[in-house]
PDB file of N, CA, C, O and CB in Angstrom:
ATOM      1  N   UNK A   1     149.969 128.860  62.193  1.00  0.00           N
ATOM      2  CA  UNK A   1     150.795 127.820  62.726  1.00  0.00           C
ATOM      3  C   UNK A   1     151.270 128.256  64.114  1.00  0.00           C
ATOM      4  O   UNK A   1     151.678 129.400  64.319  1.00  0.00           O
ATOM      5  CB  UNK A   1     151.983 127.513  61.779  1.00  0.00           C
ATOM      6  N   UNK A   2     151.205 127.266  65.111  1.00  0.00           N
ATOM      7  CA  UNK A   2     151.570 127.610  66.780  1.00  0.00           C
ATOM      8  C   UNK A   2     152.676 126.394  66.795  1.00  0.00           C
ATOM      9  O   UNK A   2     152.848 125.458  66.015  1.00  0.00           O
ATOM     10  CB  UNK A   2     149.992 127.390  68.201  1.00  0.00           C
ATOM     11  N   UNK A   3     153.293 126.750  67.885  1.00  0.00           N
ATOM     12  CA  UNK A   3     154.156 126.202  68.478  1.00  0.00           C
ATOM     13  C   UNK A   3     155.394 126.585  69.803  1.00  0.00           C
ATOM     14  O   UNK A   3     155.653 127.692  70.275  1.00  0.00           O
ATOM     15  CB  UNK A   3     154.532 125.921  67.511  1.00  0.00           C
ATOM     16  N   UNK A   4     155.889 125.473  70.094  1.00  0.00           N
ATOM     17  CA  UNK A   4     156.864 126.267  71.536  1.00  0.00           C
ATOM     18  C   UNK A   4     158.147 126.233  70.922  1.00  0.00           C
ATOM     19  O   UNK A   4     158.557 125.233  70.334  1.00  0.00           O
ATOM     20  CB  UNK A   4     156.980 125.310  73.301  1.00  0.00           C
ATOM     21  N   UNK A   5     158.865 127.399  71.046  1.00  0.00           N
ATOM     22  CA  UNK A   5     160.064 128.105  70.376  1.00  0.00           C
ATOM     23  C   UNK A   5     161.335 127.542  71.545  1.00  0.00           C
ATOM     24  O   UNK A   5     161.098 128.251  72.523  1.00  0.00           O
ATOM     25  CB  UNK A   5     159.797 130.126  70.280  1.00  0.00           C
ATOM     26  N   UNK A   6     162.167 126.917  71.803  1.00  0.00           N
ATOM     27  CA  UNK A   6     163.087 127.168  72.770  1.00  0.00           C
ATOM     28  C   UNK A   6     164.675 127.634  72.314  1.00  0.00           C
ATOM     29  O   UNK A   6     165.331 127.311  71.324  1.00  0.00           O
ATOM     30  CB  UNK A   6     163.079 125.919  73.547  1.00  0.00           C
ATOM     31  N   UNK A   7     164.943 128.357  73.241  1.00  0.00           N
ATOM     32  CA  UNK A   7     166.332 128.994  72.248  1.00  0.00           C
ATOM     33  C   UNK A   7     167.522 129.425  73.334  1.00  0.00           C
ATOM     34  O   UNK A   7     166.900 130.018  74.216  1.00  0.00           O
ATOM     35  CB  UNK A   7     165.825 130.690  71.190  1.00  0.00           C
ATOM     36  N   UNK A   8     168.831 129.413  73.668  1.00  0.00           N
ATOM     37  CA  UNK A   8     169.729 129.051  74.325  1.00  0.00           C
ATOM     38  C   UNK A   8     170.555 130.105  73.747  1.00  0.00           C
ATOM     39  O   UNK A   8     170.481 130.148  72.519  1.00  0.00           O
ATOM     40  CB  UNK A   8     170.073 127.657  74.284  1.00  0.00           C
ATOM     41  N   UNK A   9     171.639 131.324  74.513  1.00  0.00           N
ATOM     42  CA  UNK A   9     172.137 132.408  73.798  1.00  0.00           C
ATOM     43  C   UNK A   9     173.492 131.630  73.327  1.00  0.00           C
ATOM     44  O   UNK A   9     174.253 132.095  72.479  1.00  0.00           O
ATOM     45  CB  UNK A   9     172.308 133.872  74.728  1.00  0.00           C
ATOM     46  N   UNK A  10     173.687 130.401  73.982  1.00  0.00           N
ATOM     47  CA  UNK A  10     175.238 129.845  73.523  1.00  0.00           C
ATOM     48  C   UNK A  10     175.053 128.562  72.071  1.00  0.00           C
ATOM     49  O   UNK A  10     175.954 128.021  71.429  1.00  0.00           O
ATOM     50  CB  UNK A  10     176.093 128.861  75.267  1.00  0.00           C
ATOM     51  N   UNK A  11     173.484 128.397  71.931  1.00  0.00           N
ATOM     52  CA  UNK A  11     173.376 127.769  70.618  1.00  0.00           C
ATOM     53  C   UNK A  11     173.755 128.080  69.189  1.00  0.00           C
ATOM     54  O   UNK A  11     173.551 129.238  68.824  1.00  0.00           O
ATOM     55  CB  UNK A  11     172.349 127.626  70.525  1.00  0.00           C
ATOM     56  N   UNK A  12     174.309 127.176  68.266  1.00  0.00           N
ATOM     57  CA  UNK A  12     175.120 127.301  67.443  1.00  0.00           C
ATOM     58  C   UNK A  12     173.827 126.652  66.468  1.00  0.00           C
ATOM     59  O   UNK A  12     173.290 125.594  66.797  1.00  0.00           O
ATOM     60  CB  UNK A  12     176.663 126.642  67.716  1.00  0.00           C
ATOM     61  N   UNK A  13     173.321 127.559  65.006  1.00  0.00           N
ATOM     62  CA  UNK A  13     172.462 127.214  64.233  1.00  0.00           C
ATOM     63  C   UNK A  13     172.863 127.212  62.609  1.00  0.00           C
ATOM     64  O   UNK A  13     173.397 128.160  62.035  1.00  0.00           O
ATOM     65  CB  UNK A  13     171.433 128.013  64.589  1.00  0.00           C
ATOM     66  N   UNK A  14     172.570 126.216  62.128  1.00  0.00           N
ATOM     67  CA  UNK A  14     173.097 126.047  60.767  1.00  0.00           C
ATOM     68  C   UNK A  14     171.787 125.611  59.752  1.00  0.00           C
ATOM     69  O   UNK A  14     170.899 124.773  59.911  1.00  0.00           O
ATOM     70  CB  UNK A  14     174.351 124.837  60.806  1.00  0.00           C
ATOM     71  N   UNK A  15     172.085 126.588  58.610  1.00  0.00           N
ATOM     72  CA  UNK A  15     170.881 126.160  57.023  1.00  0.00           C
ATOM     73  C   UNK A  15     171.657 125.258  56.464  1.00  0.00           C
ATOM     74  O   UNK A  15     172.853 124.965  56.502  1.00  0.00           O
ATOM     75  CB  UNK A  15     170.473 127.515  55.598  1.00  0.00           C
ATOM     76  N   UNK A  16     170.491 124.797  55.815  1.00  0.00           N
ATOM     77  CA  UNK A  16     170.618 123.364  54.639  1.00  0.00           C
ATOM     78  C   UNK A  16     170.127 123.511  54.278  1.00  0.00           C
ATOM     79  O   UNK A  16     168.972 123.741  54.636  1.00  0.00           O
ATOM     80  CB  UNK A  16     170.554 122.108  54.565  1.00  0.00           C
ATOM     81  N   UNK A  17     170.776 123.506  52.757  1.00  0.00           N
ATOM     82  CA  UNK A  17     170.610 123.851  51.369  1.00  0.00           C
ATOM     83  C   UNK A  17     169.963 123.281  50.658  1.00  0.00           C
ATOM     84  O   UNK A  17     169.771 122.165  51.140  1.00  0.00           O
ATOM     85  CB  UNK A  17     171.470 123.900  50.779  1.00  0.00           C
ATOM     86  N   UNK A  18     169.385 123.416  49.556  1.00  0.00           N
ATOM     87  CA  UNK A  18     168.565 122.684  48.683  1.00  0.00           C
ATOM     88  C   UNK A  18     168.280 121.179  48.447  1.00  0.00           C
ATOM     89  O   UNK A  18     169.464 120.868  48.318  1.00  0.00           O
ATOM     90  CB  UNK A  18     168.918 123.050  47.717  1.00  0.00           C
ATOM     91  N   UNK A  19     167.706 120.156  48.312  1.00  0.00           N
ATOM     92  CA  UNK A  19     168.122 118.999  48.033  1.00  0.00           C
ATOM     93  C   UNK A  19     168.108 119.031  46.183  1.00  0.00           C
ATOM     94  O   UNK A  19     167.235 119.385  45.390  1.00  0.00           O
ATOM     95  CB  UNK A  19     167.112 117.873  48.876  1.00  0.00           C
ATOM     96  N   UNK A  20     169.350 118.547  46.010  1.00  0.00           N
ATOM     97  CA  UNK A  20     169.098 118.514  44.310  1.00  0.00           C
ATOM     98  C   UNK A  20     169.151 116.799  43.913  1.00  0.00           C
ATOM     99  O   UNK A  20     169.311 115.762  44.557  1.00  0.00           O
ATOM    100  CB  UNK A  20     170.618 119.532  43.305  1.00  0.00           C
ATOM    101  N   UNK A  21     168.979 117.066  42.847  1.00  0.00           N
ATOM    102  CA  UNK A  21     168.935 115.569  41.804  1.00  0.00           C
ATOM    103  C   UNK A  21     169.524 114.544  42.089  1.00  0.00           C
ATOM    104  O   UNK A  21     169.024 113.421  42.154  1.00  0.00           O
ATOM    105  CB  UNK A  21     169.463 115.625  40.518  1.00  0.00           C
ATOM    106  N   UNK A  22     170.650 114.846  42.284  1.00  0.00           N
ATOM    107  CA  UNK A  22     171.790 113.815  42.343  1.00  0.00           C
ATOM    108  C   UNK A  22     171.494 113.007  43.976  1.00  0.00           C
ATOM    109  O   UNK A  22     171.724 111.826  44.237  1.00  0.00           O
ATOM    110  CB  UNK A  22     173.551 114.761  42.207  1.00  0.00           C
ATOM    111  N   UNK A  23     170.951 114.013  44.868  1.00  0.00           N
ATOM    112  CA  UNK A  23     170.885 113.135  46.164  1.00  0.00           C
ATOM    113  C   UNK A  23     169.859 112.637  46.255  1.00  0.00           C
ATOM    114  O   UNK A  23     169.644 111.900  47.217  1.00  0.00           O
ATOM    115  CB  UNK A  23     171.072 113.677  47.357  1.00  0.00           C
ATOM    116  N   UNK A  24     169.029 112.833  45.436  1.00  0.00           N
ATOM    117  CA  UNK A  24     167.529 112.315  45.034  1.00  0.00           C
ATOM    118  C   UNK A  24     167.800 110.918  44.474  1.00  0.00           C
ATOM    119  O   UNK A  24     167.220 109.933  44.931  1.00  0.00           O
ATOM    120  CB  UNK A  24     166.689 113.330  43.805  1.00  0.00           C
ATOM    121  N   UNK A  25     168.597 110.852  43.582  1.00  0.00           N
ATOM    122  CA  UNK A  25     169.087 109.371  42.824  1.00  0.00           C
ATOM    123  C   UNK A  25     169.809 108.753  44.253  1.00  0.00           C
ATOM    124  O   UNK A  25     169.147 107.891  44.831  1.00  0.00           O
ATOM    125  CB  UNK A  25     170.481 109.591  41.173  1.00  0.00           C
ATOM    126  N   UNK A  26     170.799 109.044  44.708  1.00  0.00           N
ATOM    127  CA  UNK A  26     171.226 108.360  45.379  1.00  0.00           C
ATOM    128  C   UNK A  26     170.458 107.656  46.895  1.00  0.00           C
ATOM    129  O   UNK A  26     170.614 106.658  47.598  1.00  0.00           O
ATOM    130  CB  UNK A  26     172.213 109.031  45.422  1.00  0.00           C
ATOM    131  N   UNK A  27     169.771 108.593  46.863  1.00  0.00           N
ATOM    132  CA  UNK A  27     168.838 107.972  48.041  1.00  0.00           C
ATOM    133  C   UNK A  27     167.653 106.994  47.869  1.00  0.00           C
ATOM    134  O   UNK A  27     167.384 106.149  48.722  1.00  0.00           O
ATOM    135  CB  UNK A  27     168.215 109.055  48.701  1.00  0.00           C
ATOM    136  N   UNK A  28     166.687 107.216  46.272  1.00  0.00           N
ATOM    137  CA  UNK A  28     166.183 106.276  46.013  1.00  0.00           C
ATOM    138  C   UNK A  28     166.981 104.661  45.136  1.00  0.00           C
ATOM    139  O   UNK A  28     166.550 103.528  44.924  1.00  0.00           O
ATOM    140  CB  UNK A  28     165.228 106.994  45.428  1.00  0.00           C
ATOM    141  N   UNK A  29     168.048 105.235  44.897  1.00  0.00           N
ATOM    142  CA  UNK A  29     168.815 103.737  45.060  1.00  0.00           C
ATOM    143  C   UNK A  29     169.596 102.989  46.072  1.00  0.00           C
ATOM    144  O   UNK A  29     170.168 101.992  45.632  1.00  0.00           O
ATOM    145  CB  UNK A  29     169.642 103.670  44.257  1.00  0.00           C
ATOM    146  N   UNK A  30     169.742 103.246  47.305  1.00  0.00           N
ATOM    147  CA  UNK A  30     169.905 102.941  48.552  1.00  0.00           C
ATOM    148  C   UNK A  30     168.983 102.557  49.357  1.00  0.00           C
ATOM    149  O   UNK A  30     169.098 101.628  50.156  1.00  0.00           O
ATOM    150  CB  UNK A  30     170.360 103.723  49.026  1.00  0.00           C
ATOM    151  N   UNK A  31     167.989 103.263  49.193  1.00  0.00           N
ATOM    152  CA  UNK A  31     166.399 102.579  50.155  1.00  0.00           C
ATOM    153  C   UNK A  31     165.787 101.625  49.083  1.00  0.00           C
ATOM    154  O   UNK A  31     165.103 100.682  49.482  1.00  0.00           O
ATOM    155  CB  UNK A  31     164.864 104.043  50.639  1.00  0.00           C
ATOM    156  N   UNK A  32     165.999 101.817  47.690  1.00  0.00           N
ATOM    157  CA  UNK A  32     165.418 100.704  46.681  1.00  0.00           C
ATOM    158  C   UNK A  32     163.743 100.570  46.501  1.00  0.00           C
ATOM    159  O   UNK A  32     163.002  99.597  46.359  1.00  0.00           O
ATOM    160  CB  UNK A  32     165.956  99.220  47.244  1.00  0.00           C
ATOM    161  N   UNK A  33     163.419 102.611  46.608  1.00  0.00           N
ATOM    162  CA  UNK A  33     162.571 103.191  46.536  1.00  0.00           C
ATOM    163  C   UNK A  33     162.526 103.388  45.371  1.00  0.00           C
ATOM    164  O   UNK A  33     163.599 103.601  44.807  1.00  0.00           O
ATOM    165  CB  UNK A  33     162.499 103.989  47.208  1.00  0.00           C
ATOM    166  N   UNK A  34     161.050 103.393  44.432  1.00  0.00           N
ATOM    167  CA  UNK A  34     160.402 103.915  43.255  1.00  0.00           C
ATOM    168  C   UNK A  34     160.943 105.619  43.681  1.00  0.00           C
ATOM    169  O   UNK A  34     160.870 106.238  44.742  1.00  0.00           O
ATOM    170  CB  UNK A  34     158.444 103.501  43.165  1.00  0.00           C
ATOM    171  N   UNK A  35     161.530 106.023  42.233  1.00  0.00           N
ATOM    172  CA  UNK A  35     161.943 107.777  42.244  1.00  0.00           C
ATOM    173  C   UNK A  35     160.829 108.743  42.634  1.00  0.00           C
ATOM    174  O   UNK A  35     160.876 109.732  43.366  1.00  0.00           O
ATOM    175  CB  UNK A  35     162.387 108.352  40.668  1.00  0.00           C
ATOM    176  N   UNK A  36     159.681 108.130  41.867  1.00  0.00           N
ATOM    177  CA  UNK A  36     158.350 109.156  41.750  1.00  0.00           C
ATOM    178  C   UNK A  36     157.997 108.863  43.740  1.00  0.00           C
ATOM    179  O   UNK A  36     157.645 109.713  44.559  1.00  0.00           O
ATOM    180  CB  UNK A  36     156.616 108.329  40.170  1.00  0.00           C
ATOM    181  N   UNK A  37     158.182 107.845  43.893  1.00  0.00           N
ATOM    182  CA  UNK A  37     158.143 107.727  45.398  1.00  0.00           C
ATOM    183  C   UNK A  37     158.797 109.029  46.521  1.00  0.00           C
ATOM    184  O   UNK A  37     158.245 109.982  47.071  1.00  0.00           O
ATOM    185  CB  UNK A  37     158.986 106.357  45.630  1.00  0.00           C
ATOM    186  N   UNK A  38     160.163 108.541  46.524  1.00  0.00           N
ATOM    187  CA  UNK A  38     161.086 109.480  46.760  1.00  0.00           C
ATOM    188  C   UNK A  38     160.384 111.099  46.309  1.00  0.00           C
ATOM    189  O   UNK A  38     159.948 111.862  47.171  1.00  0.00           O
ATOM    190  CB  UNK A  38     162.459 108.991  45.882  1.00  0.00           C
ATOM    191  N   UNK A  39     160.381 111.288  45.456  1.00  0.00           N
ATOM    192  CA  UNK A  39     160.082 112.679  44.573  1.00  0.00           C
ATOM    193  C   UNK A  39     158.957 113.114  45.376  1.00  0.00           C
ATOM    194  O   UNK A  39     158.991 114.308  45.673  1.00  0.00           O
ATOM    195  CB  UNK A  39     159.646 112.515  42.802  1.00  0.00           C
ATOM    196  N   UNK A  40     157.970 112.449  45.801  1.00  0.00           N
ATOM    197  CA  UNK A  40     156.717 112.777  46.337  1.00  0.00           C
ATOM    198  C   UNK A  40     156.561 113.053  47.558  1.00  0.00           C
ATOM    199  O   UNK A  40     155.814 113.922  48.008  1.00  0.00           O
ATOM    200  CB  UNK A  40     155.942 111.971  46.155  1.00  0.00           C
ATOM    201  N   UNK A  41     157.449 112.129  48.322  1.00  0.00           N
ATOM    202  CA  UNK A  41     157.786 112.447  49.703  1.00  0.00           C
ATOM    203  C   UNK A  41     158.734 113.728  49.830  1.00  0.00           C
ATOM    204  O   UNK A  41     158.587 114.362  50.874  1.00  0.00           O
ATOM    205  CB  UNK A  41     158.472 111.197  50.343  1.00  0.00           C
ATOM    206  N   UNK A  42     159.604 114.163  48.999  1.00  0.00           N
ATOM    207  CA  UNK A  42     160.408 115.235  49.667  1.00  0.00           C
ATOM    208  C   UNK A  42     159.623 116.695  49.132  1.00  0.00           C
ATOM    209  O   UNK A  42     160.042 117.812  49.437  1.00  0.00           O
ATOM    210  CB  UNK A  42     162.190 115.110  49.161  1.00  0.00           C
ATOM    211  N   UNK A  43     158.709 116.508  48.490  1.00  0.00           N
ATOM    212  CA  UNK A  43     158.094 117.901  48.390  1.00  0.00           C
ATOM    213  C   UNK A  43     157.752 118.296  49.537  1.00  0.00           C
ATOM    214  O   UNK A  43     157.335 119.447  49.658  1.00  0.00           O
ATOM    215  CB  UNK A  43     156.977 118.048  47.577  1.00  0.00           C
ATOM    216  N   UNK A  44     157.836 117.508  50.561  1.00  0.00           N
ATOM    217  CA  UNK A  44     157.335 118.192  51.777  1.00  0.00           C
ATOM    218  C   UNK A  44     158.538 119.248  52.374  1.00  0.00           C
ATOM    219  O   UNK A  44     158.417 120.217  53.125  1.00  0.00           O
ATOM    220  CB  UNK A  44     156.909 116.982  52.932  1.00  0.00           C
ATOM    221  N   UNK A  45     159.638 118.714  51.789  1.00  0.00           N
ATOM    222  CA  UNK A  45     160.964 119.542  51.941  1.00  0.00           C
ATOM    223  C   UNK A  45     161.110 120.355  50.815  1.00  0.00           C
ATOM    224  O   UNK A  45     162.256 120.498  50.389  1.00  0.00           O
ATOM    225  CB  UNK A  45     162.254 118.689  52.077  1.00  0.00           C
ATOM    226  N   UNK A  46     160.202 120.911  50.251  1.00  0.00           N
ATOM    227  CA  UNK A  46     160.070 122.309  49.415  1.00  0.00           C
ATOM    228  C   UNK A  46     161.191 121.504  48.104  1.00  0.00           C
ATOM    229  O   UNK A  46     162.127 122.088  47.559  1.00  0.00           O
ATOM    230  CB  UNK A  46     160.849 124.187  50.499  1.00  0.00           C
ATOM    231  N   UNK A  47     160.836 120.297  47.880  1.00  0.00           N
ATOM    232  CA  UNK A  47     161.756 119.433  46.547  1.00  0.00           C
ATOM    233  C   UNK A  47     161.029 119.556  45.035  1.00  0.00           C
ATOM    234  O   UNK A  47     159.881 119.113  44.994  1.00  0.00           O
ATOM    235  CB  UNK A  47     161.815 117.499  46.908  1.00  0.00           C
ATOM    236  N   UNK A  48     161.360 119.893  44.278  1.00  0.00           N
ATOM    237  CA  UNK A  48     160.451 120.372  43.011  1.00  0.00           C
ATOM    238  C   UNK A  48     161.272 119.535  42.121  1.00  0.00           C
ATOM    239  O   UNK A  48     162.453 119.824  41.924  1.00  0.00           O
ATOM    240  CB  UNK A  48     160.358 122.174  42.559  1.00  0.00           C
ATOM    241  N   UNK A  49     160.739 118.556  41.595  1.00  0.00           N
ATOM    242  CA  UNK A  49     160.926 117.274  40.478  1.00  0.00           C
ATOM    243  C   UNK A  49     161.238 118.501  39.225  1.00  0.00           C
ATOM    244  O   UNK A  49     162.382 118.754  38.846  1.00  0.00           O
ATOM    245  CB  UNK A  49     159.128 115.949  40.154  1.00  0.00           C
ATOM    246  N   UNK A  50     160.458 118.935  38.881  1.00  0.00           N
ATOM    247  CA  UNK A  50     160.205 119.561  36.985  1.00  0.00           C
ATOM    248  C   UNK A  50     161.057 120.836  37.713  1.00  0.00           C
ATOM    249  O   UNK A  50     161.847 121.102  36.808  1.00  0.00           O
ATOM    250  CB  UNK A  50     157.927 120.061  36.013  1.00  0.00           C
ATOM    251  N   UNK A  51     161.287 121.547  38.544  1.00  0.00           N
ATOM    252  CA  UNK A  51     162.581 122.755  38.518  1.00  0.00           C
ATOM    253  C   UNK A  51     164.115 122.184  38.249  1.00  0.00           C
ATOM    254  O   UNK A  51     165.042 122.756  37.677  1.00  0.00           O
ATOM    255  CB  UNK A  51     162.685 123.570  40.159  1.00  0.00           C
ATOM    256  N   UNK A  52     164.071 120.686  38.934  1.00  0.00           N
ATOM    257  CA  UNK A  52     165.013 120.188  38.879  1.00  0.00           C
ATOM    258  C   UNK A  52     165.638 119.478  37.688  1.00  0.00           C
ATOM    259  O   UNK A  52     166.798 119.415  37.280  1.00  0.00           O
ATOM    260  CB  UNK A  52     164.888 119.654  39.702  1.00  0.00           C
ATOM    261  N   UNK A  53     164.304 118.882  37.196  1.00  0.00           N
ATOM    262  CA  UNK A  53     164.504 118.737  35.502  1.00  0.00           C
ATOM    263  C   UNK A  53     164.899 119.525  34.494  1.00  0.00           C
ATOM    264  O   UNK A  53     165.601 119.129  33.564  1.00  0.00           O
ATOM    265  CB  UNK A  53     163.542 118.501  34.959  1.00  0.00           C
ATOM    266  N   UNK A  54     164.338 121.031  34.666  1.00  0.00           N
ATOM    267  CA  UNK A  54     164.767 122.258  33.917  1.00  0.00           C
ATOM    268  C   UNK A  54     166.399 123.018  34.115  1.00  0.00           C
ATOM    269  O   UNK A  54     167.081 123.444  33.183  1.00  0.00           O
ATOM    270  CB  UNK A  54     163.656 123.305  34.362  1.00  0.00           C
ATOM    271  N   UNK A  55     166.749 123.041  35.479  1.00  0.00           N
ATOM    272  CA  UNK A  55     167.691 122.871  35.762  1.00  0.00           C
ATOM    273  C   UNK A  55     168.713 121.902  35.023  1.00  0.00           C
ATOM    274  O   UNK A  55     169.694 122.455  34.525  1.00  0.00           O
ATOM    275  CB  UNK A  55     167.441 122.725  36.752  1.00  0.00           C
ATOM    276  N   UNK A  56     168.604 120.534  34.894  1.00  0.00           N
ATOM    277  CA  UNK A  56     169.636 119.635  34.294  1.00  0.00           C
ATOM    278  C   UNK A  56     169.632 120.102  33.096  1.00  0.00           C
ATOM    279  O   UNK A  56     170.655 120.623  32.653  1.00  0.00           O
ATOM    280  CB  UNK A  56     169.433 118.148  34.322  1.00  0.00           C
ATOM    281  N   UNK A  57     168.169 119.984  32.135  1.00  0.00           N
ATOM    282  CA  UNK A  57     168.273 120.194  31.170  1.00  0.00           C
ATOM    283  C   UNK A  57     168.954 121.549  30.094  1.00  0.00           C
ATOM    284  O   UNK A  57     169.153 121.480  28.881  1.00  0.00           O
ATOM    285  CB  UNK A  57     167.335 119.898  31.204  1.00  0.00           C
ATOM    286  N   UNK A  58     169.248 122.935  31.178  1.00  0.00           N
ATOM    287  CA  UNK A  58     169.760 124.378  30.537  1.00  0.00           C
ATOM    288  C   UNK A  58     171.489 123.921  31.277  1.00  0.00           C
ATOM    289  O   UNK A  58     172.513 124.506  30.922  1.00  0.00           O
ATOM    290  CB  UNK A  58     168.664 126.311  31.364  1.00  0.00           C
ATOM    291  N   UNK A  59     171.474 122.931  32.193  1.00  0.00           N
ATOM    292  CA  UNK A  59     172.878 123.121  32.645  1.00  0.00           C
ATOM    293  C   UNK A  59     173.972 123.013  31.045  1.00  0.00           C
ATOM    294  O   UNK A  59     173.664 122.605  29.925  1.00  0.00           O
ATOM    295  CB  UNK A  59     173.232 121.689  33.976  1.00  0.00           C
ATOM    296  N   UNK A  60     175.381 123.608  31.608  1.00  0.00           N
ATOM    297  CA  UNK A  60     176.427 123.579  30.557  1.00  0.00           C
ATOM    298  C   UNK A  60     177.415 122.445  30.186  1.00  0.00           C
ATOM    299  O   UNK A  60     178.095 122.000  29.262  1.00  0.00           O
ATOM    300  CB  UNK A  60     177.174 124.555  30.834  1.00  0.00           C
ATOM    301  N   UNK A  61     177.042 122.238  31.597  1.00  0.00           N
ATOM    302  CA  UNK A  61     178.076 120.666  31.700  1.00  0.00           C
ATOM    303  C   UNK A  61     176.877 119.788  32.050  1.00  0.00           C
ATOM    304  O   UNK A  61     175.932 119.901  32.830  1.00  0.00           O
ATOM    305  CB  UNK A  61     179.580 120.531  33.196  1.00  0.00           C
ATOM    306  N   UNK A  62     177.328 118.766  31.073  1.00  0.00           N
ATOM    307  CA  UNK A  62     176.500 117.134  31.345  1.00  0.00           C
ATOM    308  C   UNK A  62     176.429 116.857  32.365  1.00  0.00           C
ATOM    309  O   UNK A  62     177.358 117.112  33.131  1.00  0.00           O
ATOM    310  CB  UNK A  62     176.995 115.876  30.883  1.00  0.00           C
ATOM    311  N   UNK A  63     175.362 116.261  32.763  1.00  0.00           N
ATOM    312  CA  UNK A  63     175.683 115.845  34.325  1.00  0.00           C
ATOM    313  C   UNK A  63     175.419 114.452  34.859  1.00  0.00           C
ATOM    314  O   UNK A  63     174.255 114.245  35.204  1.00  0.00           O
ATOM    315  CB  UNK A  63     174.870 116.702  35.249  1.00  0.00           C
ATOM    316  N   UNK A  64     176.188 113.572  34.975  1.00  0.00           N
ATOM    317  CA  UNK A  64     176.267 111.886  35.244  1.00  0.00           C
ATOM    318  C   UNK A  64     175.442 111.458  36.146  1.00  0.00           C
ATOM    319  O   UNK A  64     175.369 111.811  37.323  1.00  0.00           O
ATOM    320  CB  UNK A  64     177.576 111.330  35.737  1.00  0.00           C
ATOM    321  N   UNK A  65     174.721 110.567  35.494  1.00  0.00           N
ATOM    322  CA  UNK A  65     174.035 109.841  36.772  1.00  0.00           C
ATOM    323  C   UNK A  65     174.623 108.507  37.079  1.00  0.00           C
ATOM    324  O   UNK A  65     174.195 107.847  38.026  1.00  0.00           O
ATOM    325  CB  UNK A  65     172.464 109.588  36.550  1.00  0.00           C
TER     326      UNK A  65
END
């Protein structure tokens, strides 16, 4: 992979965190997108449907949709 890097010593850089479930629902009910839709498109953002399923399913607390 190539590309042009540009970088500034007074720039201020911030991570973002995982996308989980819940913003997954909320976004395919706002665009009034099919889930598996949604779901398919954000794997490109490293989004894993069945980790996220396994996840809900061992969590301790219920979790509302």
């Amino acid at each position: 992979m190539s590309g042009f890097y540009f970088a500034h010593p007074e720039a201020k850089y911030f991570a973002v965190g995982k996308i989980d479930r819940d913003q997954v629902d909320d976004y395919h009910r706002r665009k009034g997108m099919d889930l598996r839709s949604v779901e398919r498109w954000l794997r490109h953002l490293d989004y894993d449907p069945d980790l996220q399923e396994t996840v809900r399913e061992t969590a301790a607390v219920p979790v509302s949709t």
